[in-house]
Each structure stands twice: as C-alpha cells, then as structure tokens.
PDB file of N, CA, C and O in Angstrom, chain B, residues numbered from 101:
ATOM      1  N   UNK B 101       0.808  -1.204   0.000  1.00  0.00           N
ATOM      2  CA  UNK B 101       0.000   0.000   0.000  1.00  0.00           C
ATOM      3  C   UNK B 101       0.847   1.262   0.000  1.00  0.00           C
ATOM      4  O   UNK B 101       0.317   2.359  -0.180  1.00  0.00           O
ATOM      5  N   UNK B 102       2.213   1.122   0.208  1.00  0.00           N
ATOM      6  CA  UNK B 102       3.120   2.251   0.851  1.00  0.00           C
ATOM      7  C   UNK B 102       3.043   3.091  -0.665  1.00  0.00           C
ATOM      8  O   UNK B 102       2.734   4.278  -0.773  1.00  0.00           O
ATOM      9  N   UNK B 103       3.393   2.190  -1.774  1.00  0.00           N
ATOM     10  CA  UNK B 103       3.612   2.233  -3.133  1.00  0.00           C
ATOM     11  C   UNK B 103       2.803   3.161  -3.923  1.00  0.00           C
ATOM     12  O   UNK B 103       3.122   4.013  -4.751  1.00  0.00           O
ATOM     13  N   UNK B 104       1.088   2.581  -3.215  1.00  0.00           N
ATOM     14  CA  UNK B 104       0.219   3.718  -3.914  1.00  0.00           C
ATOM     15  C   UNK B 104       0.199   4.949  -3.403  1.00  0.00           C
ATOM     16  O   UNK B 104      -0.025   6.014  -3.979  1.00  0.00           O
ATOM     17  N   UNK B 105       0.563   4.637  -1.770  1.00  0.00           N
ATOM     18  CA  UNK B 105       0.524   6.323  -1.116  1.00  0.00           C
ATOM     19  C   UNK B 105       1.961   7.362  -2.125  1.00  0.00           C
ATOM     20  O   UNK B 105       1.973   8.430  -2.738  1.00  0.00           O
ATOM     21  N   UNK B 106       2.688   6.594  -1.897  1.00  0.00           N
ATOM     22  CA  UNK B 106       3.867   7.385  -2.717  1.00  0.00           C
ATOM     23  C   UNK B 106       3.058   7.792  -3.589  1.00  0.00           C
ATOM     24  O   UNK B 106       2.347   8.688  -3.135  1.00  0.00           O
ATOM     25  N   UNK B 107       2.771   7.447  -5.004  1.00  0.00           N
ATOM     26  CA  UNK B 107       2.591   7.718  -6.093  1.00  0.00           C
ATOM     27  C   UNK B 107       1.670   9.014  -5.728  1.00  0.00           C
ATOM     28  O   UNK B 107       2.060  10.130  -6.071  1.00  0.00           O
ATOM     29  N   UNK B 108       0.494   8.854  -5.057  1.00  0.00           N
ATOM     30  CA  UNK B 108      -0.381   9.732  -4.761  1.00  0.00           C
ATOM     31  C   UNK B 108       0.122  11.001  -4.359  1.00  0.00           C
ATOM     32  O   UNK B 108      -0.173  12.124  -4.767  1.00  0.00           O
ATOM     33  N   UNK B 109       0.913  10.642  -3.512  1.00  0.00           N
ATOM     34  CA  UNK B 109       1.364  12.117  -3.142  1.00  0.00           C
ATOM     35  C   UNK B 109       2.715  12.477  -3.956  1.00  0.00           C
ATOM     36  O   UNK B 109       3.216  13.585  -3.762  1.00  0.00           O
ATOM     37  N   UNK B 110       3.286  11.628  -4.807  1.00  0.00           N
ATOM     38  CA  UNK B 110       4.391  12.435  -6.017  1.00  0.00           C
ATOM     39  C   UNK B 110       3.361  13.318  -7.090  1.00  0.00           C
ATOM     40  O   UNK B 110       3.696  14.392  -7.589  1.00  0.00           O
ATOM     41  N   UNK B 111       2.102  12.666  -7.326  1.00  0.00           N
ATOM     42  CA  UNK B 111       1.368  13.015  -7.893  1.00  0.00           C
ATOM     43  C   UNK B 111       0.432  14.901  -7.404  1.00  0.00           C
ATOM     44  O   UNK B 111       0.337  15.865  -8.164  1.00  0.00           O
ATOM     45  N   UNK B 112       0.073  14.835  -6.388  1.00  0.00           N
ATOM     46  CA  UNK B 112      -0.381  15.615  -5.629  1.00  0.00           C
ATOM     47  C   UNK B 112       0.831  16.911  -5.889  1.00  0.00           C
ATOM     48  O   UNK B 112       0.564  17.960  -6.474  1.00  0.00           O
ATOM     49  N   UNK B 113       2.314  16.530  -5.261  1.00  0.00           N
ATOM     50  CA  UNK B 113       3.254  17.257  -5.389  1.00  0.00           C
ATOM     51  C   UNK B 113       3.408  18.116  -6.879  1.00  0.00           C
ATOM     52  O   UNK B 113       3.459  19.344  -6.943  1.00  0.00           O
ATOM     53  N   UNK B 114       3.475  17.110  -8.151  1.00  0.00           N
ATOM     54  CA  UNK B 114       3.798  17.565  -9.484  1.00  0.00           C
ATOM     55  C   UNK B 114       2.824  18.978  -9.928  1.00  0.00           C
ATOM     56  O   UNK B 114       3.216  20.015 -10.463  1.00  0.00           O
ATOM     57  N   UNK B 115       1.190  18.532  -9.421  1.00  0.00           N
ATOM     58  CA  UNK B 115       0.731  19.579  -9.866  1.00  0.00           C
ATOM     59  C   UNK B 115       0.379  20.285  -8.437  1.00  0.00           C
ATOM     60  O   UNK B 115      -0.723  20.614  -8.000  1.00  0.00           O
ATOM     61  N   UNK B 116       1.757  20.417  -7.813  1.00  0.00           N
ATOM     62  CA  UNK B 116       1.490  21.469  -6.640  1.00  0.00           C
ATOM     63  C   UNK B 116       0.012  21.502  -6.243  1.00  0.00           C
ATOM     64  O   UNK B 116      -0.538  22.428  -6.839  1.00  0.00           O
ATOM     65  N   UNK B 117      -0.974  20.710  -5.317  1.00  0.00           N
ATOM     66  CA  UNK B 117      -1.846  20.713  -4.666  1.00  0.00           C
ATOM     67  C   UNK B 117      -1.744  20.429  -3.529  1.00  0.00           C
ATOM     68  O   UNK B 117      -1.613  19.254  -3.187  1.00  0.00           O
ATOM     69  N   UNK B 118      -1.785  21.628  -2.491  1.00  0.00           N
ATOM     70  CA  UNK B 118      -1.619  21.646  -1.207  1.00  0.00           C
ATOM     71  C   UNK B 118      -2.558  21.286  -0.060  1.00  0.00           C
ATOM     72  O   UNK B 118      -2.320  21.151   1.140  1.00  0.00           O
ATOM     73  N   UNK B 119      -3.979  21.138  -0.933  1.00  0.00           N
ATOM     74  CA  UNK B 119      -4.815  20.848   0.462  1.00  0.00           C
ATOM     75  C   UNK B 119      -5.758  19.916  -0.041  1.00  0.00           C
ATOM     76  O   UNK B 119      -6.350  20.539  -0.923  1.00  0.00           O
ATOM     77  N   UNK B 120      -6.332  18.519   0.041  1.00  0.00           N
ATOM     78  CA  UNK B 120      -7.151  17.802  -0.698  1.00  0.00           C
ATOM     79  C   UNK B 120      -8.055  17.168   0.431  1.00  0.00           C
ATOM     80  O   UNK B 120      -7.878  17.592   1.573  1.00  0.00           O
ATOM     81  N   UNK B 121      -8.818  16.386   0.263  1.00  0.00           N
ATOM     82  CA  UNK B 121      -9.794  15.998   0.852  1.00  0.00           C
ATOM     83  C   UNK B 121      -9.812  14.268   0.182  1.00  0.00           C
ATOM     84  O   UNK B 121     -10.415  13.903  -0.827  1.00  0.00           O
ATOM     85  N   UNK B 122      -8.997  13.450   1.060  1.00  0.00           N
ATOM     86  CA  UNK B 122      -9.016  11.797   0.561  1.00  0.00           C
ATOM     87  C   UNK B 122     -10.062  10.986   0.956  1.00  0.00           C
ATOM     88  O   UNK B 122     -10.505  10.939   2.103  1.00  0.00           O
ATOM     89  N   UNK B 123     -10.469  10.328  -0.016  1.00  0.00           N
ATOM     90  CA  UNK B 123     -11.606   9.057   0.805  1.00  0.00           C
ATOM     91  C   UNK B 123     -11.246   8.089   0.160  1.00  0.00           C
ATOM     92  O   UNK B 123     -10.838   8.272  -0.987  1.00  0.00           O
ATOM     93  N   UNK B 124     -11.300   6.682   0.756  1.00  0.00           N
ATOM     94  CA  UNK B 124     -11.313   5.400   0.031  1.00  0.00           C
ATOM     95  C   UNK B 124     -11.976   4.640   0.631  1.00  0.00           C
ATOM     96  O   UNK B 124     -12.205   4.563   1.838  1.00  0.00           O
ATOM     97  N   UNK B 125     -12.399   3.884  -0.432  1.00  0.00           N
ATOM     98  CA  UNK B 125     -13.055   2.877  -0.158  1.00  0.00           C
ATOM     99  C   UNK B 125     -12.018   1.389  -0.108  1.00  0.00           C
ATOM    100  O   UNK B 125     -11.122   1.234  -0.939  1.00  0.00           O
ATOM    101  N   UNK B 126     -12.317   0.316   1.039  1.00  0.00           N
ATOM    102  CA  UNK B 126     -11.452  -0.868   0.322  1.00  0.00           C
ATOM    103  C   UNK B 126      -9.868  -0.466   0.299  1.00  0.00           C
ATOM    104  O   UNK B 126      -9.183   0.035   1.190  1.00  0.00           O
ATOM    105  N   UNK B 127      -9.500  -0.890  -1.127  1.00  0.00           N
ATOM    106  CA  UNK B 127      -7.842  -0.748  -0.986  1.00  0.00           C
ATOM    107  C   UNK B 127      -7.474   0.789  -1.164  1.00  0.00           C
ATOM    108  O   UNK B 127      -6.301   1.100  -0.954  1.00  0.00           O
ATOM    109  N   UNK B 128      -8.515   1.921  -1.589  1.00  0.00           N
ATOM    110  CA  UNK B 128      -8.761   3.352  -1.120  1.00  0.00           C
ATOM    111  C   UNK B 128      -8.543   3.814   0.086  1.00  0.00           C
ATOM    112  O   UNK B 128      -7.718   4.724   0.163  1.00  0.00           O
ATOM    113  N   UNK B 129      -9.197   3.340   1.346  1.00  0.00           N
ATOM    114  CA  UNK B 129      -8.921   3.415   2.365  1.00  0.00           C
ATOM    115  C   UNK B 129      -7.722   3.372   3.090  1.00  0.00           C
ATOM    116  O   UNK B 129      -7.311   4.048   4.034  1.00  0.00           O
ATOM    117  N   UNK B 130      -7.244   2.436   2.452  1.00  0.00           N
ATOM    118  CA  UNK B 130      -5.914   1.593   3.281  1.00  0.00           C
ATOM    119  C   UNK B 130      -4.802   2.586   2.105  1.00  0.00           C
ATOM    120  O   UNK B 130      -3.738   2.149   2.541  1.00  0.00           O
ATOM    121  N   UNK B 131      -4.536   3.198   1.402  1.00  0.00           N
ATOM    122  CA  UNK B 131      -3.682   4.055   0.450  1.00  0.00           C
ATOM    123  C   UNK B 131      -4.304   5.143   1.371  1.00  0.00           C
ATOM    124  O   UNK B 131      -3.410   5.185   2.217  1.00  0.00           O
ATOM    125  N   UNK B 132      -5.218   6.043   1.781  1.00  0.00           N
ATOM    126  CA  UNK B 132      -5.583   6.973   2.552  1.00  0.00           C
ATOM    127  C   UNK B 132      -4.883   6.761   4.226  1.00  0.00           C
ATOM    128  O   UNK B 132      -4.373   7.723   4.800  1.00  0.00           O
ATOM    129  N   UNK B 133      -4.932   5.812   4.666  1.00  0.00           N
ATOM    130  CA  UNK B 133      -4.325   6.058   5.935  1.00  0.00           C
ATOM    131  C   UNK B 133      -2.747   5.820   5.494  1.00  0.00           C
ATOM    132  O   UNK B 133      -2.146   6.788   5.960  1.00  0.00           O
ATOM    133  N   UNK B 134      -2.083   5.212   5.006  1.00  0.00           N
ATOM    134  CA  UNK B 134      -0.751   4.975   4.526  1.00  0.00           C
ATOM    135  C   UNK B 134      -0.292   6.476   4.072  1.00  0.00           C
ATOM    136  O   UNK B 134       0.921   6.679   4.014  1.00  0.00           O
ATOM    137  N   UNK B 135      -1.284   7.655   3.711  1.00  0.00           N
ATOM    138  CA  UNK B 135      -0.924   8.808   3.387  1.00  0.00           C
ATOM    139  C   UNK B 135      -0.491   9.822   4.784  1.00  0.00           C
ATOM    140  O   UNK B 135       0.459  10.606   4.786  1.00  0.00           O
ATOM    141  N   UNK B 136      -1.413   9.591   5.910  1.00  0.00           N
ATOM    142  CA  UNK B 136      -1.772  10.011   7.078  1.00  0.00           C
ATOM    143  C   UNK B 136      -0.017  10.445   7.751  1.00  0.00           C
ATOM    144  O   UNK B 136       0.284  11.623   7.559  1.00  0.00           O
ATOM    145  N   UNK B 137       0.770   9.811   8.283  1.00  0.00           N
ATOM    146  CA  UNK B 137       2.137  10.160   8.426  1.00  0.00           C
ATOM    147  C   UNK B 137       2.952  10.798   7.760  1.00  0.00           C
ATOM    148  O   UNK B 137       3.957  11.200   8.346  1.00  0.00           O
ATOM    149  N   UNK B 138       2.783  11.082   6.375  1.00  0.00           N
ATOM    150  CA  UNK B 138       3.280  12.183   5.734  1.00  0.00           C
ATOM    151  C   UNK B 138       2.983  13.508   5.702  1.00  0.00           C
ATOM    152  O   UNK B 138       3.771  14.419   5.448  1.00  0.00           O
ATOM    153  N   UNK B 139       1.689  13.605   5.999  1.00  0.00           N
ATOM    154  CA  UNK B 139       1.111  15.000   6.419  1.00  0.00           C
ATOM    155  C   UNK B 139       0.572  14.999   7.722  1.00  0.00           C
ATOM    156  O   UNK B 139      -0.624  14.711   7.710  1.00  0.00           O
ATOM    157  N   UNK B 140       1.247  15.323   9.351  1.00  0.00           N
ATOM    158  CA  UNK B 140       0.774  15.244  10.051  1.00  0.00           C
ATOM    159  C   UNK B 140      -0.283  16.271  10.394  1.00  0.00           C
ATOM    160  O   UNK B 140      -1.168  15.865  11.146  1.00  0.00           O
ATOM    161  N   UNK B 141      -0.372  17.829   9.882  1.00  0.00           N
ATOM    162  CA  UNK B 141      -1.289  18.144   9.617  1.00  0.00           C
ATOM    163  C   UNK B 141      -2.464  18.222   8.761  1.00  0.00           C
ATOM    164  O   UNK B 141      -3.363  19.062   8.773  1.00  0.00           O
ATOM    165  N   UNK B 142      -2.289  17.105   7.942  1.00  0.00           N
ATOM    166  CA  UNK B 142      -3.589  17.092   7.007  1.00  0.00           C
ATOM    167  C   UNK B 142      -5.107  16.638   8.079  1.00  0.00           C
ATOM    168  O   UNK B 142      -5.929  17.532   8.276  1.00  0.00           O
ATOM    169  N   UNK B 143      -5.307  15.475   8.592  1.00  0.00           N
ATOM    170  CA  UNK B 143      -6.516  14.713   9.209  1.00  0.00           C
ATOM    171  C   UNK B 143      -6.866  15.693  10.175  1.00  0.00           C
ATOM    172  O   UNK B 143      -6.348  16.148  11.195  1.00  0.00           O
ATOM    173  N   UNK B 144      -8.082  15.902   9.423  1.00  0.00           N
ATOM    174  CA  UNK B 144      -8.996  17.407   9.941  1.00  0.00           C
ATOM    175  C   UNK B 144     -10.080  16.359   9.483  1.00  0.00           C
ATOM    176  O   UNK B 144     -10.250  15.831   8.384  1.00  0.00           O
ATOM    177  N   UNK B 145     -10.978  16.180  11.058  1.00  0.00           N
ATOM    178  CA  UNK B 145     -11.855  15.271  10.944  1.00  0.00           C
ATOM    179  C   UNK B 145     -12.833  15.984  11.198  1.00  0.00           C
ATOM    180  O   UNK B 145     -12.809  16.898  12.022  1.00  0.00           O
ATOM    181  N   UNK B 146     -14.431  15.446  10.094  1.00  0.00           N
ATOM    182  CA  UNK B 146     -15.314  16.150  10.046  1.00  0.00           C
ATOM    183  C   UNK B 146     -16.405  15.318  10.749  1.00  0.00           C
ATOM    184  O   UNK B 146     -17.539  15.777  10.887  1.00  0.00           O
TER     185      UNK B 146
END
C-alpha cells in the first residue's frame, strides 16, 4: 500500500496541490491512511 501512497502524493506534489480531501473505499482506504504520516497536519476530521 506504501507504493500507492507514494505515487499519490508524487502526484499531488507535481501539480502542486496543497490541500485535498481523501476518501477510500477498500484498498482506497488503506492508500488513505498509509498517506496520514506524511502529512501530520492534514486529518482534519469532520
């Protein structure tokens, strides 16, 4: 899962997007929390 978080956030990085809003479902989910330690301020829970 580490693999897709990377990509996601090289991706995120390329076109400079600083603030997003992730959901997954399934293997979505599990790439969404694998993201969670790279941005310790992102998880702003609603």
């Amino acid at each position: 899962m580490a693999g897709y978080a990377d990509a996601v956030i090289a991706v995120l990085a390329a076109l400079q997007i600083g603030r997003v809003v992730i959901v997954g479902w399934s293997l979505g989910g599990h790439v969404a929390i694998e993201m969670v330690p790279h941005f310790p301020a992102w998880p702003v829970w609603f």
